[in-house]
C-alpha positions as CSV (number, residue, x, y, z in Angstrom):
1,X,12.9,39.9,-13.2
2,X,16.5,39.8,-13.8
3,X,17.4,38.3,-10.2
4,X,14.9,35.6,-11.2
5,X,17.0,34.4,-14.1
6,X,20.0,32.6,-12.3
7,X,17.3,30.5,-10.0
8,X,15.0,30.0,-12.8
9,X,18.2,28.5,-14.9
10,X,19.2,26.4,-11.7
11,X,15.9,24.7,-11.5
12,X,15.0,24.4,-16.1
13,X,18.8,21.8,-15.8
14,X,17.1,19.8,-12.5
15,X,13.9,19.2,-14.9
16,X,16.4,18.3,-18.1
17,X,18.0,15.9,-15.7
18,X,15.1,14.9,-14.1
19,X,13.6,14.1,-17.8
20,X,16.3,11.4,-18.3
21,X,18.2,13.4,-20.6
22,X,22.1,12.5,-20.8
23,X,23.5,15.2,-18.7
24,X,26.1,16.8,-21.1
25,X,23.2,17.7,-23.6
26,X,21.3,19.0,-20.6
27,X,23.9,21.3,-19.7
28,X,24.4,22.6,-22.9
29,X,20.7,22.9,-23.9
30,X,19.9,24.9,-20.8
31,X,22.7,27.3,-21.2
32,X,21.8,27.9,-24.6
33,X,18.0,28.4,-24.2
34,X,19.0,31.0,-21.2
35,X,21.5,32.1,-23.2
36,X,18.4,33.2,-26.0
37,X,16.2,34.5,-23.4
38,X,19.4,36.7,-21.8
39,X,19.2,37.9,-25.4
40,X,16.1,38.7,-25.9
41,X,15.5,40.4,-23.1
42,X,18.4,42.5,-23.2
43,X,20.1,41.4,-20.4
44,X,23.6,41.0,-22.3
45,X,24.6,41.4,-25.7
46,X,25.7,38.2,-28.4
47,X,28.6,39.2,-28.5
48,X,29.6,38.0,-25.0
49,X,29.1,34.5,-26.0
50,X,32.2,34.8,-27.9
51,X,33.8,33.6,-25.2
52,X,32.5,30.0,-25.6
53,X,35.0,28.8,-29.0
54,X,37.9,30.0,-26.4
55,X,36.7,27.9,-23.4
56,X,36.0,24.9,-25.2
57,X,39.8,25.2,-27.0
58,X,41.3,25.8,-24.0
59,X,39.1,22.1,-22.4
60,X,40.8,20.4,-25.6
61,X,44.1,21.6,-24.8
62,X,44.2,21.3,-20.6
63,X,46.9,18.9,-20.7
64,X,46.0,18.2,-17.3
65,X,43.1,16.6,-18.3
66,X,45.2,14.1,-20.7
67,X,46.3,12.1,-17.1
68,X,42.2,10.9,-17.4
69,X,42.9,8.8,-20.7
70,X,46.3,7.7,-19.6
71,X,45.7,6.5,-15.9
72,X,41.8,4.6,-17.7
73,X,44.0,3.0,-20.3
74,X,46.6,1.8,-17.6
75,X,43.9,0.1,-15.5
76,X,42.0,-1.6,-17.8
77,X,45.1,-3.0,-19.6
78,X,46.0,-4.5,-16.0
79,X,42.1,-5.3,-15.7
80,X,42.2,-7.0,-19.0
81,X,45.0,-8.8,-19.3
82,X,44.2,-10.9,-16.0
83,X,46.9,-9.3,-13.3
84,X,44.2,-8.3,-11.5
85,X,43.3,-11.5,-11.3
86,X,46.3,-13.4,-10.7
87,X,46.9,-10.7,-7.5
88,X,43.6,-11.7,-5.5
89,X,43.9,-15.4,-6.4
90,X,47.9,-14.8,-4.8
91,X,47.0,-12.6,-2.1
92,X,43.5,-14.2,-1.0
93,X,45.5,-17.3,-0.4
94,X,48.0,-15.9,1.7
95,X,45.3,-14.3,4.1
96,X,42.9,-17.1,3.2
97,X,43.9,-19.6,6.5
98,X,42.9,-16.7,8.9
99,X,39.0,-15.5,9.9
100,X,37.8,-13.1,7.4
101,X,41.4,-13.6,5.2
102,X,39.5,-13.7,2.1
103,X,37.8,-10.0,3.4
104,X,41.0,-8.7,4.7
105,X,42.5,-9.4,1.0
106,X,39.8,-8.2,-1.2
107,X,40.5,-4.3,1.3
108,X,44.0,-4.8,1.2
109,X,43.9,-5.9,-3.1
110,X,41.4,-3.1,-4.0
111,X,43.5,-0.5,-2.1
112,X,46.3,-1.8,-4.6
113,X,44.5,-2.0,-7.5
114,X,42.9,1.8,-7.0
115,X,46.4,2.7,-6.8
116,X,46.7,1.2,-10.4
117,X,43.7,1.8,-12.3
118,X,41.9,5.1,-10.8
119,X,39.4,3.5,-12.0
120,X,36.4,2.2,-9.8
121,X,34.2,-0.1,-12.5
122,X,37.5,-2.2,-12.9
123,X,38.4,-2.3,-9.6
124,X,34.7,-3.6,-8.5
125,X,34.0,-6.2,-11.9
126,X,37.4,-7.6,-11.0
127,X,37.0,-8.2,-8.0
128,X,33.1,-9.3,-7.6
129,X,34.0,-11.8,-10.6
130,X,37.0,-13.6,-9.0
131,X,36.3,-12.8,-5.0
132,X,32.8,-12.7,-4.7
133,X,32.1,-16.7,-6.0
134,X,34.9,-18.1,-3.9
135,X,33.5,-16.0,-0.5
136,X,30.0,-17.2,-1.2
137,X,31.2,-21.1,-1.5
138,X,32.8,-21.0,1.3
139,X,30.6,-19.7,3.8
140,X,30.5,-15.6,3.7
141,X,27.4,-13.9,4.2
142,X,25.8,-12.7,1.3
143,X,25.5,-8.7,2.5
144,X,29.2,-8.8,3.9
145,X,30.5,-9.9,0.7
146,X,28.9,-7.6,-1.5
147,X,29.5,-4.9,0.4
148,X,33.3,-5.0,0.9
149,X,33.8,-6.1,-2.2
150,X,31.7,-2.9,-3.4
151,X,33.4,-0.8,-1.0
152,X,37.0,-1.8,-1.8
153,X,36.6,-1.2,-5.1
154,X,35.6,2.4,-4.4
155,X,39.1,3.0,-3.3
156,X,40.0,3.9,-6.8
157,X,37.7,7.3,-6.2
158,X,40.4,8.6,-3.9
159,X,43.4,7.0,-3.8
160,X,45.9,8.1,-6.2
161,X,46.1,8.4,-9.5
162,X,42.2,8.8,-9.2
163,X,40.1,10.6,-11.8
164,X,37.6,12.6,-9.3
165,X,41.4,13.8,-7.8
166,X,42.1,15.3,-11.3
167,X,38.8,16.5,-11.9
168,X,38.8,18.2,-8.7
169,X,41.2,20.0,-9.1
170,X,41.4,21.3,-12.8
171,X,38.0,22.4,-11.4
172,X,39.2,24.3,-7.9
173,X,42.6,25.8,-10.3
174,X,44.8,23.9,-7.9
175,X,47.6,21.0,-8.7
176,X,47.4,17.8,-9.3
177,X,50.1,16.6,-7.2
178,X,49.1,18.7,-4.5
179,X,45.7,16.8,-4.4
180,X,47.0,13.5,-4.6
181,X,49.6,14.3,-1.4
182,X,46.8,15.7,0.3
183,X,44.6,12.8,-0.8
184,X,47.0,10.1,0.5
185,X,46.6,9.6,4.0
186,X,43.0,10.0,4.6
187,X,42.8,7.2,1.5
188,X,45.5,5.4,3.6
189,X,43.2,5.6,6.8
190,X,40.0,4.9,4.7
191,X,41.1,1.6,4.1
192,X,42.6,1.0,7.3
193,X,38.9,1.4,9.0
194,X,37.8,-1.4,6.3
195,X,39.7,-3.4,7.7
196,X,39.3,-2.5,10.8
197,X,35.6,-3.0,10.0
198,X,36.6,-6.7,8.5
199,X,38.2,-7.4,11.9
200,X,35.4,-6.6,14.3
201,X,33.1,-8.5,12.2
202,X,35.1,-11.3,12.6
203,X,35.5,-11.6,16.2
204,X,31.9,-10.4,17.0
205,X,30.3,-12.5,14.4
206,X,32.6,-15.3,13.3
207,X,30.7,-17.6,11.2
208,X,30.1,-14.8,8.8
209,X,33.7,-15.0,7.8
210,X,34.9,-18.4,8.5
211,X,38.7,-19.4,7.0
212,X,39.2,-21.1,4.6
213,X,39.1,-24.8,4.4
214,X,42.4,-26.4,4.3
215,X,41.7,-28.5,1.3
216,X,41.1,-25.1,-0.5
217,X,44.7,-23.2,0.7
218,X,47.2,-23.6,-1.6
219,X,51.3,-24.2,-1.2
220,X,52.3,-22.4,2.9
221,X,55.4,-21.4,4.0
222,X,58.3,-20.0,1.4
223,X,56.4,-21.4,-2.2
224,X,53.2,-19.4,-0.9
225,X,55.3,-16.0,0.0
226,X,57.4,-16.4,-3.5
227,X,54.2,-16.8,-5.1
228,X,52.4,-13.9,-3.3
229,X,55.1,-11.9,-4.0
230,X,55.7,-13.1,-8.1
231,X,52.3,-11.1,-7.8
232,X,52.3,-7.9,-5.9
233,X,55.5,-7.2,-7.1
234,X,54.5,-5.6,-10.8
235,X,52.0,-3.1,-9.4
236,X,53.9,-1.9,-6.9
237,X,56.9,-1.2,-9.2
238,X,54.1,0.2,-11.1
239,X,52.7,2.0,-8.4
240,X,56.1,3.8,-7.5
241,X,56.6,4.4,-11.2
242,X,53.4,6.7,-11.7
243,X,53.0,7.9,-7.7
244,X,56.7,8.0,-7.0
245,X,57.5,10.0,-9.6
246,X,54.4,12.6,-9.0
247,X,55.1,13.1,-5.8
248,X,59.1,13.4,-6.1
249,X,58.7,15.8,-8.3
250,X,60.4,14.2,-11.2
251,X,57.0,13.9,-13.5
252,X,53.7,15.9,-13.8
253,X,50.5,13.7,-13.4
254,X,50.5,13.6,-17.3
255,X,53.8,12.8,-17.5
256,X,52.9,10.1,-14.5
257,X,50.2,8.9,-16.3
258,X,51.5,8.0,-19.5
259,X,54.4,6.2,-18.2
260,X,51.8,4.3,-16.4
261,X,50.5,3.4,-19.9
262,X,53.1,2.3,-21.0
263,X,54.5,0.2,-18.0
264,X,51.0,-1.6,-18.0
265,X,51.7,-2.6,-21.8
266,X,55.5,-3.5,-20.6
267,X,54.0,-5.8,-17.7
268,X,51.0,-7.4,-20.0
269,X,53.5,-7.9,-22.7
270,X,56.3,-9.6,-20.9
271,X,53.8,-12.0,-19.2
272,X,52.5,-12.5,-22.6
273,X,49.2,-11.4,-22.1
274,X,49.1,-8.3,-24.8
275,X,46.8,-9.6,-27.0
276,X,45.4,-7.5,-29.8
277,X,41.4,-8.3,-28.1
278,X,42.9,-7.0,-24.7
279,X,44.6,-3.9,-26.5
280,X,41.0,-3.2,-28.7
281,X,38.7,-4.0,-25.3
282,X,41.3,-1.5,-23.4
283,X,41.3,1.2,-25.6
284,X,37.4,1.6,-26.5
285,X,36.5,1.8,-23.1
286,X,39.1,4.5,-22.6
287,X,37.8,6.3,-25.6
288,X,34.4,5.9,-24.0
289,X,35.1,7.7,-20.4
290,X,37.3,10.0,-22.0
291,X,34.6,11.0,-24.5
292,X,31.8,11.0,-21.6
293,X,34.3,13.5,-19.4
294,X,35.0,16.1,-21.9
295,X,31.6,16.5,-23.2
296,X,30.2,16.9,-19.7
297,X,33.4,19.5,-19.7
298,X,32.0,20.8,-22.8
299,X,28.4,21.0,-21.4
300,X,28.9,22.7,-18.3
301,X,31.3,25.2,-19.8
302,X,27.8,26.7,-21.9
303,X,25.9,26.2,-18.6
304,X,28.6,28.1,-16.2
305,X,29.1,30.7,-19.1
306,X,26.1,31.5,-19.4
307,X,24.9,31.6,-15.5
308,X,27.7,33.9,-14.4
309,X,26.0,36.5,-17.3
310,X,22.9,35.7,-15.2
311,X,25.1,36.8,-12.0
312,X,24.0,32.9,-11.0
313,X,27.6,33.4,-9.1
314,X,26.7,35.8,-7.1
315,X,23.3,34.4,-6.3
316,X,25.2,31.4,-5.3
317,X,27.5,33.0,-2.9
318,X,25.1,35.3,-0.9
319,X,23.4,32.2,-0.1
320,X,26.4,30.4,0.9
321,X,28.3,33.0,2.6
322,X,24.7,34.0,4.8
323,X,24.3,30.6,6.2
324,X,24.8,30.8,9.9
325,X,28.5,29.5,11.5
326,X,30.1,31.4,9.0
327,X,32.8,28.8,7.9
328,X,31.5,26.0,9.4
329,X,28.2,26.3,8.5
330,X,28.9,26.6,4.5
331,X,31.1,23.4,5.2
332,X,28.1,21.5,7.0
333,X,25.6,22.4,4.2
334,X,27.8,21.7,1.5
335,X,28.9,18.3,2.5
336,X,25.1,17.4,2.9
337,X,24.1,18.8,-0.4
338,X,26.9,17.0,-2.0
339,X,25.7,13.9,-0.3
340,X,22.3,13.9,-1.4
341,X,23.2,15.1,-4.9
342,X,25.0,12.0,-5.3
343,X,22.2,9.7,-4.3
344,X,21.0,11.0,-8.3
345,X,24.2,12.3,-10.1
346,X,27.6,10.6,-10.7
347,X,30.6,12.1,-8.9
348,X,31.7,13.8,-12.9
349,X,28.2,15.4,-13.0
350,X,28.6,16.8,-9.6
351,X,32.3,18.1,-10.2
352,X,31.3,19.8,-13.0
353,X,28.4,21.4,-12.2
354,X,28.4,22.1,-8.5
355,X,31.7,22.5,-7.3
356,X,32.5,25.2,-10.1
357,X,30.1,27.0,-7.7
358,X,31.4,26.3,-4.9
359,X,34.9,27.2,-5.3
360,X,34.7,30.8,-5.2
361,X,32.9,30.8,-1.8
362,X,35.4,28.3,-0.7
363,X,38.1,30.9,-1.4
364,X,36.3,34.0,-0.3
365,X,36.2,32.1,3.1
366,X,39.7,32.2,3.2
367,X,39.2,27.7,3.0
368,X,42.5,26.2,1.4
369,X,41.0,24.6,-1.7
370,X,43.1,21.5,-1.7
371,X,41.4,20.7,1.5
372,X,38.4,21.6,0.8
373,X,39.1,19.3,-3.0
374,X,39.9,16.1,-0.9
375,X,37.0,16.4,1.9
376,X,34.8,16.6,-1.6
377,X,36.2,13.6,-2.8
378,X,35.8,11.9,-0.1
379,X,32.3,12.9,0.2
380,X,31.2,12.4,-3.5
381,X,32.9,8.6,-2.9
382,X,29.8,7.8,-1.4
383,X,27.6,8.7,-5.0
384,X,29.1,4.5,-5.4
385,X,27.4,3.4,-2.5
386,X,24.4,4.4,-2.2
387,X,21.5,3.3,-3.3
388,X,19.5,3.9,-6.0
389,X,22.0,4.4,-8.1
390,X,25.2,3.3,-6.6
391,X,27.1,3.0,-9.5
392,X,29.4,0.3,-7.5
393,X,26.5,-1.5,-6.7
394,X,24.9,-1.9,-10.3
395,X,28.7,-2.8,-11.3
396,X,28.5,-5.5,-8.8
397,X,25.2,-6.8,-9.5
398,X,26.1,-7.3,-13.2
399,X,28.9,-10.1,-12.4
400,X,26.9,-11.3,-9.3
401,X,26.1,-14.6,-9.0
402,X,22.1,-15.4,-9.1
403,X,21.7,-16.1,-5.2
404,X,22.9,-12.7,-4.1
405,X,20.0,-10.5,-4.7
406,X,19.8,-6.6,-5.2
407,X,19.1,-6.4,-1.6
408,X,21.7,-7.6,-0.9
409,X,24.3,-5.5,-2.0
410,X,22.5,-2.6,-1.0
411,X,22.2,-4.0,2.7
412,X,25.9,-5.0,2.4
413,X,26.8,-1.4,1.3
414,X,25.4,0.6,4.5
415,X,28.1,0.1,7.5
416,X,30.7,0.8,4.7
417,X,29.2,4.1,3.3
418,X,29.2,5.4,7.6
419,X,32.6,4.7,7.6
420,X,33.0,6.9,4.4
421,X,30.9,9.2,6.6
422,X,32.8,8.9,9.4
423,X,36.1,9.7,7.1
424,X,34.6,13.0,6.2
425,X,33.7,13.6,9.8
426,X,37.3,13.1,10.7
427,X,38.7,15.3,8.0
428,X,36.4,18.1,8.6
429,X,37.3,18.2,12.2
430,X,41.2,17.2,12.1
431,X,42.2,19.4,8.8
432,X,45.8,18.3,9.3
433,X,45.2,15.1,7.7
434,X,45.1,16.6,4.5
435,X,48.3,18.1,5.4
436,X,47.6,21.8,5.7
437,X,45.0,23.7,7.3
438,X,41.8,25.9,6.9
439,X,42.9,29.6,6.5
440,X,41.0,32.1,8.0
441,X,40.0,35.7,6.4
442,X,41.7,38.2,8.1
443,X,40.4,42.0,7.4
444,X,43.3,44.2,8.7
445,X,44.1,46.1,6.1
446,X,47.5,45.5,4.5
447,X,49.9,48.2,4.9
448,X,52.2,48.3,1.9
449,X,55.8,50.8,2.1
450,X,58.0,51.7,-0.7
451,X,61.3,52.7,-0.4
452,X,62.3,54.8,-3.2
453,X,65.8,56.1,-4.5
454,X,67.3,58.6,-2.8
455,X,68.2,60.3,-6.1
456,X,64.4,60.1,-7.4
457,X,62.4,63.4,-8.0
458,X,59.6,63.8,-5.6
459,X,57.4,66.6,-6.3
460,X,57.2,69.5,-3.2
461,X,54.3,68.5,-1.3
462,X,51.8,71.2,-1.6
């Protein structure tokens, strides 16, 4: 019976979930309940839940985990005081005179705006409020719209500072910085096939994207570079001040993050948009997600405690490490079973409850975990944009205007979640991108020699 436990534990947190309730409780409750019946049956003892007070300590004092509040309280400061803004109205004019401009600046804003906010609801309310009106009036398809606008804002799930990235890796035991410098180029080519995208879109199908009229382009020439400019200028210093730092080696994510903070309050308040609404709005939704992360933590410490009594580990790894192709076969499964996890959990729900299981396997495989951390994140990017509960799209839909319909987005979302498909394709088979590569297991034994003192004693051999 005691083999039964771990899947029978597995399956009571699907029917929690699946019962609608909020998924921190539902981790907790079914590690507790388990926990009782572990107990009761004699399984293991009470006094092994001891451990519990000490894991939840140390999730309130991971200072890791402090870069979450800092880099949420830095984006929506920039979200809320209108920068965000003022950077697509600048930048969609200076790509607006070419087919597709406004398309090629919503890929090119959201890339800078993920590496600002880390935050994908900001990233995809800014833009769908300000873009998505002005495509629509002037001609853009309805699907196309939504779903580079949906898309682009889901660059803030893996390019740096983004939360998943931390996540990730408090959860695999590996820096921070190393994630994001693994992170950064496969984020740097994710956008570059969005645009790529954008482009063939536009010279296949051209009255989909027409240019803008020229009685809606502002100043050309110098005024409209200065102005373009006036605007990209403050989150790229900002950029370099949190990344730049990070990856020099000068700060630690934390460190990175709170100087983000505070530059975001500098920029807001020397532009004189500090106001104490903005600073109120800024910090309760950062309270909010903050709140929402560490509970989950909380939640799926009890569940994971509680499941490795079980053995649920090792359950979980002889299935893994049994699948056929070795290696490659516990990377094809996994990257499916993460991808249809997401079509019902959020990418936090999925880090803390899955990967924890995954990690071990990972490692016994001899896979670097900071590869195997970004192909995840690349991966769980698409629990935004899919449907039914594309948390990008129901962001979108909420500042939508009335003529683009639910269908809509979720049309507009498909080609854009197979090129997220294709990116983890590309990273699975060309592991350099990340900048290291898998390690394989080798079983030679290791032959260790000591040379010792020549004036030690050494006992007559016998």
């Amino acid at each position: 019976m005691f083999e039964l436990m771990a899947p029978l534990m597995f399956l009571g947190l699907v029917a929690f979930l699946l019962l609608g309730y909020p998924v921190a409780f539902s981790l907790a409750a079914n590690g507790l309940l388990f926990a009782v019946i572990g107990i009761l049956s004699g399984y293991f003892g009470f006094e092994q839940l001891q451990a519990l007070p000490e894991r939840v300590y140390g999730i309130m004092s991971n200072a890791t985990l402090l870069a979450i509040p800092f880099f949420t309280f830095m984006g929506l400061v920039l979200e809320k005081s209108g920068m965000a803004e003022e950077l697509l109205e600048s930048v969609g004019q200076l790509f607006g005179p070419i087919r597709g401009g406004l398309a090629f600046a919503v890929v090119f804003v959201g890339a800078l705006l993920a590496a600002t906010t880390g935050v994908v609801a900001a990233s995809v309310i800014a833009m769908g409020l300000i873009s998505l009106p002005i495509m629509l009036r002037y001609g853009y398809d309805k699907r196309l719209a939504s779903g580079v606008i949906a898309a682009s804002g889901t660059l803030a799930q893996i390019i740096p500072p983004s939360l998943v990235l931390i996540v990730l890796a408090d959860q695999l035991g590996v820096s921070v910085g190393d994630m994001y410098r693994g992170a950064l180029v496969p984020a740097l080519m994710l956008t570059g096939l969005y645009a790529v995208f954008v482009l063939a879109v536009s010279l296949a199908l051209p009255n989909t994207m027409p240019a803008l009229p020229v009685e809606a382009r502002g100043p050309r020439g110098g005024a409209l570079l200065v102005k373009s400019l006036t605007a990209m200028l403050p989150p790229l210093l900002l950029i370099f001040l949190v990344l730049g730092t990070i990856f020099l080696g000068i700060a630690t994510p934390t460190e990175g993050g709170a100087m983000g903070a505070v530059g975001a309050l500098s920029l807001a308040l020397l532009k004189r948009r500090l106001s104490l609404d903005t600073l109120t709005q800024a910090m309760d939704a950062t309270a909010r997600l903050t709140t929402f992360v560490i509970f989950i933590l909380i939640g799926s410490t009890v569940f994971s405690l509680v499941f490795r009594m079980l053995e649920g580990d090792l359950w979980v790894e002889g299935m893994l490490t049994a699948l056929p192709g070795g290696e490659l076969g516990f990377l094809l499964v996994v990257n499916l079973l993460i991808f249809v996890l997401a079509f019902f959990l959020d990418f936090f729900e999925i880090a803390f409850i899955i990967v924890p299981l995954l990690a071990p396997v990972a490692l016994k495989l001899g896979i670097d975990l900071v590869w195997f951390g970004v192909l995840l994140g690349i991966n769980m990017q698409t629990s935004f944009m899919h449907p039914p509960f594309g948390f990008a799209l129901f962001y979108l839909k909420s500042v939508a205007p009335k003529e683009v319909k639910t269908s809509d987005i979720y049309w507009g979302a498909v080609p854009f979640l197979i090129i997220q498909l294709l990116m983890v394709a590309a990273v699975l088979a060309f592991p350099g991108l990340v900048g290291v590569e898998t390690v394989k297991l080798d079983d030679t034994p290791i032959k260790i020699e000591l040379e010792l003192p020549g004036n030690l004693y050494m006992p007559p051999k016998q």
